[in-house]
C-alpha positions as CSV (number, residue, x, y, z in Angstrom):
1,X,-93.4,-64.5,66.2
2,X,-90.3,-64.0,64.0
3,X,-88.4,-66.7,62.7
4,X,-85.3,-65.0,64.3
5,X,-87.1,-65.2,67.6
6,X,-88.3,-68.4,67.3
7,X,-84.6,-69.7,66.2
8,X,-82.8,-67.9,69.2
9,X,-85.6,-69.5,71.7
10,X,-85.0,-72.8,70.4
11,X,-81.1,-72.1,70.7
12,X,-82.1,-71.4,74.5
13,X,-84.2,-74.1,75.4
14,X,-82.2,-76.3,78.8
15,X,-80.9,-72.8,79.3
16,X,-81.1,-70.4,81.9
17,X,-83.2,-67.3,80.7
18,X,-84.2,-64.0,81.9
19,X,-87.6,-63.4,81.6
20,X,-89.3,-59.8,82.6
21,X,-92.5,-59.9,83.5
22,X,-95.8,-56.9,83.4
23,X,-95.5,-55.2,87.0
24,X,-92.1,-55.3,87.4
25,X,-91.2,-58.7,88.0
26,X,-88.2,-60.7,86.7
27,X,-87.5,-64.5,87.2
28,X,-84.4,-66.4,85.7
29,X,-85.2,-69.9,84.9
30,X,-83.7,-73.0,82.6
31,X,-86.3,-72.9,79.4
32,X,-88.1,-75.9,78.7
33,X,-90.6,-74.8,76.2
34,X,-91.9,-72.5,74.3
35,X,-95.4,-71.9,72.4
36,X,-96.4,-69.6,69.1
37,X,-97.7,-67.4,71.4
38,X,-94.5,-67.1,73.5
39,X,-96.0,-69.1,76.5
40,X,-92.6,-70.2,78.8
41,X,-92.1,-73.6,80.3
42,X,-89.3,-73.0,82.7
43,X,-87.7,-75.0,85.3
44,X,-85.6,-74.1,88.2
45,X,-86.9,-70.5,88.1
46,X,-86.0,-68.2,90.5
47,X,-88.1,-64.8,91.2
48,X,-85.1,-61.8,91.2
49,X,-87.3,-58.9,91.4
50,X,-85.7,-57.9,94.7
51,X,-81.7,-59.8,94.8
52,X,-81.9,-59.3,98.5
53,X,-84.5,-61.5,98.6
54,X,-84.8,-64.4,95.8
55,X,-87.5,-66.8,96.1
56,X,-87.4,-70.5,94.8
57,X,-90.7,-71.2,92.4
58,X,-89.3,-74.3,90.6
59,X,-91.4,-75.4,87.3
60,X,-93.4,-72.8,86.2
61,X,-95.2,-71.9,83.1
62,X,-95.5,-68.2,82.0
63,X,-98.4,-67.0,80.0
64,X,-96.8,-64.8,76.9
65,X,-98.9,-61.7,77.1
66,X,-96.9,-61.1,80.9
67,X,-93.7,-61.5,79.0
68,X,-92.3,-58.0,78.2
69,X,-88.6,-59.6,77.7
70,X,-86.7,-62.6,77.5
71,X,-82.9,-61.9,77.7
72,X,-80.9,-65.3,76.0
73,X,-77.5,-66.6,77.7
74,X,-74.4,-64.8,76.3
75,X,-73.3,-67.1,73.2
């Protein structure tokens, strides 16, 4: 991991993130954590693959080869 990425992760972390998944999925979350291998510890996630139909997931942790993208809050 860049040291770019690794400094705008830790500028994120008790934010809310977006977070794009393999398959399709996305969940928006508050980020915790964060490994070397971009493994996410997120809280209050929410699963926003389909608006219409959000579901709660609450603390979660994401293992980093599913991440495809992880979108910061606007600065």
């Amino acid at each position: 991991m860049s040291e770019m990425t690794t400094r705008i992760l830790e500028e994120s972390i008790g934010k809310i993130v977006l977070v794009r998944l393999r398959g399709g999925r996305s969940i928006r979350g508050r980020l915790k954590g964060f490994d070397q291998h971009l493994n996410l510890v997120l809280d209050e996630t929410d699963d926003t693959t389909h608006p219409e139909n959000m579901k709660r997931l609450g603390l979660i942790i994401v293992r980093g080869d599913n991440v495809i993208l992880i979108s910061p809050p606007p600065r």
